[in-house]
N, C-alpha and C positions, 0 to 999 in steps of 0.2 A: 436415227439411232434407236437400238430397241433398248428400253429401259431393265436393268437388271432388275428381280427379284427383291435383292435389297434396297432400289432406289425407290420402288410404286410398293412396297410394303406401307400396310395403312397404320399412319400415325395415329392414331384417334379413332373409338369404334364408333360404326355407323346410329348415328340416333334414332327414336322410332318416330320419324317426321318426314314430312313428304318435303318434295324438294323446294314446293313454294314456301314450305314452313322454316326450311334452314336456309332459303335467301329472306325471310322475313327476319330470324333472329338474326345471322348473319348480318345484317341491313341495321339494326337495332344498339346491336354491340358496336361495329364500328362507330356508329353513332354516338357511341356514349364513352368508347374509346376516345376520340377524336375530342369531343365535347371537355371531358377532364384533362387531356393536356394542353390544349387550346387554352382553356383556367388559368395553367398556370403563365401564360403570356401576361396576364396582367400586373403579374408580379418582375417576371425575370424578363418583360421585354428591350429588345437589344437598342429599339428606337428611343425612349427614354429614361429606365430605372439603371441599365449596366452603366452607360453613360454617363450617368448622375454618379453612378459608385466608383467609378474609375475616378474621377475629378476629384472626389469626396478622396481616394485615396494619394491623392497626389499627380495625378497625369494629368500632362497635358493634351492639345489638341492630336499629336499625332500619337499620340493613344489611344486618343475616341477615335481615331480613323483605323487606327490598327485593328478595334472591334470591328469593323464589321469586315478586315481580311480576315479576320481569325474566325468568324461566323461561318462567313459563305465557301473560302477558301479552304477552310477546314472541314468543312459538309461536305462540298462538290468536289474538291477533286480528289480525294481516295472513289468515287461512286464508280469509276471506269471498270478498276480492280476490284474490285467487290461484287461488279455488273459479272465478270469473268467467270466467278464461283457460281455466283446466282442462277445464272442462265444454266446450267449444269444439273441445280439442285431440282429434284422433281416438287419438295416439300418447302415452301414458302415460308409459316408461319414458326420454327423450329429456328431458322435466322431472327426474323425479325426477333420475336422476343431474346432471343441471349443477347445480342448486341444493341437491343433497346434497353436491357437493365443495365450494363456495362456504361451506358450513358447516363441512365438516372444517376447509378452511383457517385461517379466522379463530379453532379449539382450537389449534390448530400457531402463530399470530401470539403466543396467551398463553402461550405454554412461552415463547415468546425475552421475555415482557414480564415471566415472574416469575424467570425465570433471571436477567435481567442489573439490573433493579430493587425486584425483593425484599429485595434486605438494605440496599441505601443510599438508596433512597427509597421507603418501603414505601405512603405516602400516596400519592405521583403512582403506583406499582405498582397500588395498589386502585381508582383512578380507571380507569387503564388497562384492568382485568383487566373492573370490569363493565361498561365500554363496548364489551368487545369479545366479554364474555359476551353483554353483552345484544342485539349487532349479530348471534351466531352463533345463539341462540336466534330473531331473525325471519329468518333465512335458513330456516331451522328450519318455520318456519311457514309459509314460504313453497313449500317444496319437498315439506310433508305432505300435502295435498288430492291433488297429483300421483301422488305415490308408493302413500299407502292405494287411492286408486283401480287405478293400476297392481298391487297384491296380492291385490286383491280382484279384480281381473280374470283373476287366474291362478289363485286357487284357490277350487273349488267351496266353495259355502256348508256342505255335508255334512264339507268338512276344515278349514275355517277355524277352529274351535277349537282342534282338536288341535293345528294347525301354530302357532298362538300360542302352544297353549301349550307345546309342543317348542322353538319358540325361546328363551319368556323361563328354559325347565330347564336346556335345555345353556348358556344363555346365561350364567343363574344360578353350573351349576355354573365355566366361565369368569372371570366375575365373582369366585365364589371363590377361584381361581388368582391372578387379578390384587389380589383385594382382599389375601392374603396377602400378593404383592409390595409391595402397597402399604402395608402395616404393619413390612415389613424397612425398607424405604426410608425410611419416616419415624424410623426408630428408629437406620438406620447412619449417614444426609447426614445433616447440618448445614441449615437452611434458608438461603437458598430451594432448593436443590439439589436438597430430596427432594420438595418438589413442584411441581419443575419436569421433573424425571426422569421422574415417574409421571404428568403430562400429557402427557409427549411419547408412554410407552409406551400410552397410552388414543387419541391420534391414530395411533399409526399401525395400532392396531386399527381404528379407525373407516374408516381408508381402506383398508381390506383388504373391511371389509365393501361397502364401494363396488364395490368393483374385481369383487367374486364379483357384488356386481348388476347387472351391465351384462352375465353372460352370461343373466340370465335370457331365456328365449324369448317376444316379446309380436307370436305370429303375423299378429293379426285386429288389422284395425281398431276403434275404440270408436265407437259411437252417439255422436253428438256433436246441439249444441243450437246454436241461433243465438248467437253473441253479441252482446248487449245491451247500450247505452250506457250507463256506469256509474251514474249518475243512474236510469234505468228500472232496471235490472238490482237495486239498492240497493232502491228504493220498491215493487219485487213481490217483496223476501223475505219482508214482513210475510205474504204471500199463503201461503207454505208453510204456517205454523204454525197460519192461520185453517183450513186446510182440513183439517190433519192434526191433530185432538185428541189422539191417540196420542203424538206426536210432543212434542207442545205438554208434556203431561203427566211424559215424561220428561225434559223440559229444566227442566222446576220440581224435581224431584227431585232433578235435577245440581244445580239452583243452590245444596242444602240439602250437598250431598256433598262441592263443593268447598274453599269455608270448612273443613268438617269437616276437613280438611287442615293447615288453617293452625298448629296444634303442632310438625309434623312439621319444620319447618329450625329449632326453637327446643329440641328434645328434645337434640341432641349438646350445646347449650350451657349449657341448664342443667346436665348433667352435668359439664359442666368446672368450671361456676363453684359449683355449689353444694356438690357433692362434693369439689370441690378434685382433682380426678383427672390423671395426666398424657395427653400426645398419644396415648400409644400405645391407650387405650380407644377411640379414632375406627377403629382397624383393627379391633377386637374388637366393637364395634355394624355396624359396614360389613357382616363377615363372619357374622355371625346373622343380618341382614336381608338379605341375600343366600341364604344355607345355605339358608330356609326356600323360596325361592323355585322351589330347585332342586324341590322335591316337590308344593310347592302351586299351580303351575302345572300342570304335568299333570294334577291333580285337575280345577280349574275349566274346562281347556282341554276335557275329555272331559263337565264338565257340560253345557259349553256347545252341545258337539255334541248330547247325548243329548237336556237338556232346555232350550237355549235360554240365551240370553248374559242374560238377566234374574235368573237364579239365582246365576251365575258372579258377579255387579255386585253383590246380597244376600249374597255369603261376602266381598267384596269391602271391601264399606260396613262390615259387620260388623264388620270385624279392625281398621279405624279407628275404630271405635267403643273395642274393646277395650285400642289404643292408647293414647287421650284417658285413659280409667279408670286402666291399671294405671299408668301416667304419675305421678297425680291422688296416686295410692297408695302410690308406691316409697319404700323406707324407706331404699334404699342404691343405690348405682350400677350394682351387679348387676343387680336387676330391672330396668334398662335394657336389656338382652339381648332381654328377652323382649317389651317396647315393640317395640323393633326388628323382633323376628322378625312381632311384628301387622300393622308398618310394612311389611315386606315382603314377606307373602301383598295388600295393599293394592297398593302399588308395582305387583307383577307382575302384576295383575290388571284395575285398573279403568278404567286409560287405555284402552287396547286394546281389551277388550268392551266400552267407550262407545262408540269407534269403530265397530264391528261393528255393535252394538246397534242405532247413528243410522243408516246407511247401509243395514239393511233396512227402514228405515221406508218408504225412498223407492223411486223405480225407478233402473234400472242408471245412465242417464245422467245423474239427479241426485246420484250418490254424492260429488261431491266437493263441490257444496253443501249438501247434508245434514252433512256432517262439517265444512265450514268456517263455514255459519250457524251450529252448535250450538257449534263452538270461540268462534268468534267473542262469542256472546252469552254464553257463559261468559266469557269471560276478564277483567273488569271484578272479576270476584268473584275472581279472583287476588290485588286488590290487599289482599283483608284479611292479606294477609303483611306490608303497612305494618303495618294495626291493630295486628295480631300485636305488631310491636315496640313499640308504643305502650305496650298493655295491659300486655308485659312488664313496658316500663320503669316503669309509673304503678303498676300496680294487681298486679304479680308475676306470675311461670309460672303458680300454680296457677289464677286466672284466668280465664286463656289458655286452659289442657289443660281447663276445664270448660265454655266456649265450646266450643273445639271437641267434647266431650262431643255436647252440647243439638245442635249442628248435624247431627252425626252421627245422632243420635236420629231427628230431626226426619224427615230425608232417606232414613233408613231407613226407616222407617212411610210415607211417600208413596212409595216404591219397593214395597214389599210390596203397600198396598193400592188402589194408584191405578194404577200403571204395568202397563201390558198389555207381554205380549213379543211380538215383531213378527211371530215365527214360527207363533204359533198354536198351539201345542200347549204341553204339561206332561209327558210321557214318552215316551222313545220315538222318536220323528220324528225325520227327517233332513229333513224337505223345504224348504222356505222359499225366498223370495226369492233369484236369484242377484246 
């Protein structure tokens, strides 16, 4: 297709810097993008603090499960229709930001909804809180096909490990800052006060991180594709997966890896209800499962470079396997720590190298549908965070943590001996797909 006029019209005038100096700043910003809203993970994480907030307002267990349909479900699957637009757009960064503040927004709408009815109507509060969780997270979904494409456009495929994994380190160690802030605060207020304080202080992290994205540099126009009638557009995705068995291969893999998850928003709660423990262990699991990410991101980020984001996804799978087990096995609330710390070499690792992983399967101009059909077809399998509460409530945690065990198992063995990595190599090589 040839690009009109108005579509490769330059956003942004060209700077007086050479090209190694605006993948250097480029390289920088993202960095420090990434790094402040990563921060605010310590605060608004889904694996401990939401969860803790939901109970705190009255929910039960198949509400802690509904968080994380309302998470992932709500992210991934608007990403197909959104992929639709995107791939269209020649200009990246013009998406990403509008529909990245439209999500900040509506975290800053639940600080004024748990501030002013958390304490005198905690029921209509929690109605509130995940309507408006769940409205932020498909903004979410809607502004991610934009944005990874926009980051992947800026950084070579040779640094795109490291810079992931540089963001979720400094981001981690961030997160630990805030997560400590956020174990004062729930221990000095009163509720709702302390977590309505420590939402506000996670938004206006997140809109800092905005505000440094919008200096990023996105010189060049994008290869763009025709856009196709939704109806057509819909009935030739089947056509990706037919033709890419690679591709096909690692989406059965995910499907076994996401499930494997599903423990993970019911881990802080067992630990309340079955240990009997008070709030303040939500800061002290927040901050191991954060701590570990500071180190163990650098590790996979440099695997990933060396030997391929397929290895990085195998330490990744792993440590949620390890999860499920040591879970299975904890004889006291302590070894919750160390669930945690598994939880969080997972966390900081395996959203991100899926992303990466999908998006060289394809070529440049389909990266935002490669990452919104794979979100997309995954997210259905979000919803066993229902089951999750079911199984809780019927049949107990342990379960649960052995499901997700068997899923994790499962997912791992089809990742090791089924799944090709896209780059073609096993030591070594930088090259690959840009």
């Amino acid at each position: 297709m040839t690009q009109s006029d108005s579509q490769i019209a330059r956003v942004e005038p060209p700077p007086p810097l050479s090209p190694q100096d605006v993948e250097r700043r480029n390289f920088l910003l993202n960095l420090l993008d990434g790094a402040l809203f990563i921060s605010s993970g310590g605060i608004v994480t889904v694996q401990t603090v939401i969860p803790a907030l939901v109970v705190r307002l009255g929910g039960n267990d198949v509400a802690v499960g509904a968080l994380v349909v309302v998470v992932y479900v709500g992210a991934f699957l608007p990403q197909v229709l959104a992929a639709r637009v995107v791939e269209t757009v020649a200009w990246k960064k013009p998406w990403s930001v509008k529909y990245g503040f439209y999500q900040r927004l509506l975290l800053l709408l639940n600080v004024f909804v748990i501030w002013t009815l958390g304490a005198s109507y905690p029921g209509l509060a929690l109605a509130l809180f995940l309507f408006l969780f769940a409205a932020q997270q498909v903004m979410g979904g809607i502004a991610t096909p934009g944005w990874f494409d926009f980051f992947t456009k800026l950084t070579p495929v040779r640094k795109r490990g490291r810079l992931i994994g540089l963001r979720i380190s400094l981001g981690g160690f961030g997160a630990l800052l805030s997560g400590l802030l956020l174990t004062w605060l729930l221990s000095r207020y009163p509720f709702p006060a302390n977590y309505a304080i420590a939402l506000l202080v996670a938004s206006l992290l997140q809109f800092s991180s905005l505000f440094v994205q919008r200096k990023a540099l996105e010189l060049e126009p994008s290869k763009i594709s025709v856009r196709k009638p939704l109806f057509v557009f819909l009935r030739d995705l089947p056509e990706v997966l037919r033709r890419d068995p690679d591709f096909r291969k690692f989406l059965i893999s995910s499907a076994f890896l996401v499930p494997a998850t599903m423990p993970v928003g019911f881990f802080t709660v067992y630990v309340l209800r079955r240990f009997q423990t008070g709030e303040g262990i939500v800061g002290t699991l927040t901050l191991s499962m954060i701590a570990i990410q500071v180190v163990s991101a650098l590790v996979t980020g440099y695997f990933a470079d060396r030997h391929g984001n397929k290895l990085a996804l195998i330490v990744a799978a792993s440590a949620m396997l390890c999860a499920s087990t040591v879970a299975l096995l904890a004889p006291s609330a302590e070894w919750f720590i160390l669930v945690y710390m598994f939880v969080g070499i997972n966390a900081g690792t395996e959203i991100m190298t899926r992303y990466t992983m999908a998006v060289e399967y394809g070529p440049p101009e389909k990266r935002a549908t490669y990452v919104g059909l794979m979100n997309t077809l995954l997210a259905p399998l979000y919803l066993s965070g229902l089951l999750g509460g079911v199984i809780s409530e019927t049949l107990g945690y342990g379960a649960l943590f052995g499901l997700g065990f068997c899923c994790s198992a499962i997912g791992l063995w089809l990742l090791i001996n089924k799944v090709r990595e896209p780059r073609g190599f096993t030591t070594g090589s930088t090259t690959g797909p840009s």
